[in-house]
C-alpha positions as CSV (number, residue, x, y, z in Angstrom):
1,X,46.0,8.6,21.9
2,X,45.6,4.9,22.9
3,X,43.9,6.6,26.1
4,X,41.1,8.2,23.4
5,X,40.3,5.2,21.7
6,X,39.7,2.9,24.7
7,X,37.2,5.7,26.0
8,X,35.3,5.4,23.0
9,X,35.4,2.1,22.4
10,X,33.7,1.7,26.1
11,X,31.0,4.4,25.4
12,X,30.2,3.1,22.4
13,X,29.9,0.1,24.4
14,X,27.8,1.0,26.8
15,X,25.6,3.0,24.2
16,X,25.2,-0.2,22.6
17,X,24.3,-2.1,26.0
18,X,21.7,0.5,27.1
19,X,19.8,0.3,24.1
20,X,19.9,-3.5,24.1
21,X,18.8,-3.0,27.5
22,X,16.1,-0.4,26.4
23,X,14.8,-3.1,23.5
24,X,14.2,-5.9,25.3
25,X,12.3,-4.0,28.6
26,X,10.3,-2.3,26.0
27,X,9.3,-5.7,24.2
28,X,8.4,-6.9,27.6
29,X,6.1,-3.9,28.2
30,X,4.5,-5.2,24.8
31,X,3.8,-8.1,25.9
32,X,2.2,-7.4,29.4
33,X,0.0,-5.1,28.0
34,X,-3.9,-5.8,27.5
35,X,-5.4,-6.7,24.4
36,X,-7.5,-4.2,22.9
37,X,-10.9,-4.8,22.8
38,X,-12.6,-5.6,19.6
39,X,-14.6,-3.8,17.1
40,X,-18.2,-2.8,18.0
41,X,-19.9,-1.9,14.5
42,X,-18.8,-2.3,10.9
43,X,-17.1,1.3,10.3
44,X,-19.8,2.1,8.3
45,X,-20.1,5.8,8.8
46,X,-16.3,6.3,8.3
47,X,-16.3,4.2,5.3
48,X,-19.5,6.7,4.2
49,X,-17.0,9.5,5.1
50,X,-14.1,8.3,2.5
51,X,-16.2,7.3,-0.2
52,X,-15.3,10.3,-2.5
53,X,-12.3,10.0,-1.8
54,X,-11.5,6.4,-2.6
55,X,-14.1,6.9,-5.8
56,X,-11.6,9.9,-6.6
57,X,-8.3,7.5,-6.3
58,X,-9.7,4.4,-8.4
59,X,-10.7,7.2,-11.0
60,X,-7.1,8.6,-11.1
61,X,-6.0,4.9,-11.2
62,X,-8.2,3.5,-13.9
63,X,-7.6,6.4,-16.3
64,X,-3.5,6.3,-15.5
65,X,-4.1,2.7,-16.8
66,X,-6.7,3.6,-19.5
67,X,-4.0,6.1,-21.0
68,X,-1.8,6.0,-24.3
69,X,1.7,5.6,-24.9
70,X,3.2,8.5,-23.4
71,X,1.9,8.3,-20.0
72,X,3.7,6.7,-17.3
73,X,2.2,3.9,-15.7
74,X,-0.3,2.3,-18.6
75,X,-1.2,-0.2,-20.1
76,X,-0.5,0.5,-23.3
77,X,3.7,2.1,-22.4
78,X,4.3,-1.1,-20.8
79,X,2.7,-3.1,-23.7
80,X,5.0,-1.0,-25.9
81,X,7.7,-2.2,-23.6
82,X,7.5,-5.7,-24.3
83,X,7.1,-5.5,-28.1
84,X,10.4,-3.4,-28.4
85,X,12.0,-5.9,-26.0
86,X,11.0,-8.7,-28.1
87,X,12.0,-6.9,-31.0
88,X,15.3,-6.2,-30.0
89,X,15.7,-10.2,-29.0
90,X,15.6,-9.4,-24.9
91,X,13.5,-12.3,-24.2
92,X,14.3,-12.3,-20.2
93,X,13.4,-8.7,-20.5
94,X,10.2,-9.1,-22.5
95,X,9.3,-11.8,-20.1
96,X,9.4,-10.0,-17.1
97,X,7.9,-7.0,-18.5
98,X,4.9,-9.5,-19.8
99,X,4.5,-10.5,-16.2
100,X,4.4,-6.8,-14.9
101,X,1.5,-6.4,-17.9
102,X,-0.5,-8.9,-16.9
103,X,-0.7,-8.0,-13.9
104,X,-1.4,-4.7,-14.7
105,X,-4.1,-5.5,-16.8
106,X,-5.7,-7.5,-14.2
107,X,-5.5,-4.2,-11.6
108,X,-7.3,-2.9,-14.2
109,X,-10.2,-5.8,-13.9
110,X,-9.7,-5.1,-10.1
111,X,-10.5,-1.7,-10.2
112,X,-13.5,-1.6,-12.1
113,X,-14.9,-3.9,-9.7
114,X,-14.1,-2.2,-6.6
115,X,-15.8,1.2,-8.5
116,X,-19.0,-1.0,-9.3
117,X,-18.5,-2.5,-4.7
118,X,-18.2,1.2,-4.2
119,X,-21.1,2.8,-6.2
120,X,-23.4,0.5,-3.9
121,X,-21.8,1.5,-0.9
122,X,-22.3,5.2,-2.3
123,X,-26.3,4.0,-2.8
124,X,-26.3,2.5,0.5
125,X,-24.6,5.4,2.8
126,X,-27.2,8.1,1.1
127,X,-30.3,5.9,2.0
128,X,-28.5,5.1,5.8
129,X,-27.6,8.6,7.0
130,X,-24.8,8.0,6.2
131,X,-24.2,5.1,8.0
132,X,-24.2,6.9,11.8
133,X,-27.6,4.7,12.7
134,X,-25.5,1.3,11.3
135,X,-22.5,2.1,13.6
């Protein structure tokens, strides 16, 4: 029994040696490698590309955060959150909970800036081909 333990005591070991061994060789590997080079255009044709898309996701956002009560994630449930904790008398609950609103309700200032930025990159892509000449 002694025998069994020693044997895996030493493979576990040596496990542990190689992959030390492993980390360090590949970290050096890292290092000696080249830099890559850096970027040639702006991206605009692949930002042209996900345009719907992102307008689809700060849509989703803003009316998540634009909702009542009931739905997860708003403004207004997390507001109710903080009057029933300051109601009940949980002031280091209603506090953090106020933090986590207002900065909720600045995302919401956020958003609705980056969908006004992204309508003009909508106007610019359709009179640039889509941006494939900027690129």
């Amino acid at each position: 029994m002694y025998g069994r333990r020693r044997t895996r005591t030493l493979l576990a070991g040596l496990a542990v040696t190689a992959v030390l061994a492993g980390g360090t060789a590949g970290t050096a590997a890292a290092a000696d490698s080249t830099p890559k080079p850096a970027p040639t255009g702006d991206g605009a044709h692949g930002l042209c590309k996900r345009v719907p898309k992102i307008d689809r996701r700060i849509e989703r956002a803003l009316k998540r955060l634009d909702a009542g009560a009931g739905t997860r994630g708003s403004v207004a449930r997390l507001q109710q959150r903080v009057d029933n904790a300051k109601k009940a008398g949980h002031t280091e609950i209603a506090t953090y909970l106020q933090n986590r609103l207002d900065f909720r309700t600045s995302l919401v200032t956020n958003l609705e800036q980056r969908q006004k930025d992204l309508a003009a990159v909508k106007t610019w892509c359709q009179k640039n081909d889509d941006g494939k000449a900027a690129s």
